[in-house]
C-alpha positions in Angstrom: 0.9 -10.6 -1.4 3.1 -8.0 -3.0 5.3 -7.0 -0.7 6.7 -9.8 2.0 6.8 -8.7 5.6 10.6 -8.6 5.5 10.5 -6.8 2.6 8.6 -4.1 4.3 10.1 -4.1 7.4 13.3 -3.4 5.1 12.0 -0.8 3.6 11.1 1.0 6.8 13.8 0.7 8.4 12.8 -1.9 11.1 15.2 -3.8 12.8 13.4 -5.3 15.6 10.0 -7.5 15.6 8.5 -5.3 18.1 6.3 -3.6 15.1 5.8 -7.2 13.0 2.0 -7.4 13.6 1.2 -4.3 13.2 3.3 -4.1 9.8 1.8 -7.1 8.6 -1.6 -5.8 9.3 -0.4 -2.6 7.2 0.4 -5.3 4.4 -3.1 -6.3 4.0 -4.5 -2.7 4.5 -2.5 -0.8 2.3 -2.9 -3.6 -0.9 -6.9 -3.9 -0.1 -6.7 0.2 -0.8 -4.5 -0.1 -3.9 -6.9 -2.9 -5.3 -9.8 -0.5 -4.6 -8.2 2.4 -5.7 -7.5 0.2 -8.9 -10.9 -1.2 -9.1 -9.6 -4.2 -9.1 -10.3 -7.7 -7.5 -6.9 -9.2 -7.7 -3.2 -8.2 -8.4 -2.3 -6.5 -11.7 0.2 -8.3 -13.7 3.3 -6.3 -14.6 2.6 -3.2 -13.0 5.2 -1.7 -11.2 3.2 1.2 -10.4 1.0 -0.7 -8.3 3.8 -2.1 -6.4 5.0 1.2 -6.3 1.4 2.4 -4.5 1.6 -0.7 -1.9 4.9 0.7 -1.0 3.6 4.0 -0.3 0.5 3.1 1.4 2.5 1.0 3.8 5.0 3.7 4.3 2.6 6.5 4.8 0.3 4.3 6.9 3.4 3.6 9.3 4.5 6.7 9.7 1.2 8.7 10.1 -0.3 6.1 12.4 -1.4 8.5 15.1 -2.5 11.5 12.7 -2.9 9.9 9.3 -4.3 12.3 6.1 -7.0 9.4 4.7 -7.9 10.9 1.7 -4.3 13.0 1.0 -3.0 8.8 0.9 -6.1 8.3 -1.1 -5.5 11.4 -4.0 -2.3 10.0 -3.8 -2.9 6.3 -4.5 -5.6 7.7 -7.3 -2.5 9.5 -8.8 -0.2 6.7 -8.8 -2.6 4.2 -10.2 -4.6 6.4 -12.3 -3.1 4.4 -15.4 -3.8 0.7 -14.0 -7.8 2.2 -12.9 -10.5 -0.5 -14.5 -13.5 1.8 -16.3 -16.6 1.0 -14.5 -19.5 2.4 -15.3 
C-alpha cells in the first residue's frame, strides 16, 4: 500500500478511530481506481503523481461519502495520471 492508515487518517484530519475501517476500506478503494485509471496491475515505481492521485481519491472519497461525483473523481484521477497511463490497445 501507498498510503498507511495513519498516514491518511493524518491527512484528513482524524483524530479519533471512530472512522479507521471505513478509511482503511477507502485505502484499498481509492488505490484499486488509481491502478485502473493507470492501467496498471501493480504500483508505479517513482511516481509521485500516483501517490499524489491516492491522496485525492481518499480525500474526495471521505469527504463526499454521502453525495460523491464518480466520474468528476474519475476525470480527475485521468488528469492526474494521464502521464503514468499504460497504452493499450
Amino acid at each position: 500500500m501507498v498510503v498507511t492508515l495513519e498516514e491518511a487518517k493524518c491527512y484528513l484530519r482524524q483524530d479519533s478511530s471512530d472512522d479507521d475501517a471505513l478509511i482503511e476500506k477507502l485505502i484499498v478503494t481509492a488505490e484499486k481506481m488509481c491502478l485502473d485509471v493507470a492501467r496498471s496491475s501493480e504500483v508505479p515505481d517513482n511516481t509521485p503523481e500516483y501517490e499524489v492521485a491516492v491522496w485525492y481519491a481518499i480525500a474526495y472519497l471521505y469527504e463526499h461519502r454521502e453525495e460523491a461525483d464518480h466520474n468528476e473523481l474519475m476525470l480527475t484521477l485521468r488528469s492526474l495520471l494521464s502521464g503514468s497511463r499504460e497504452a493499450v490497445f
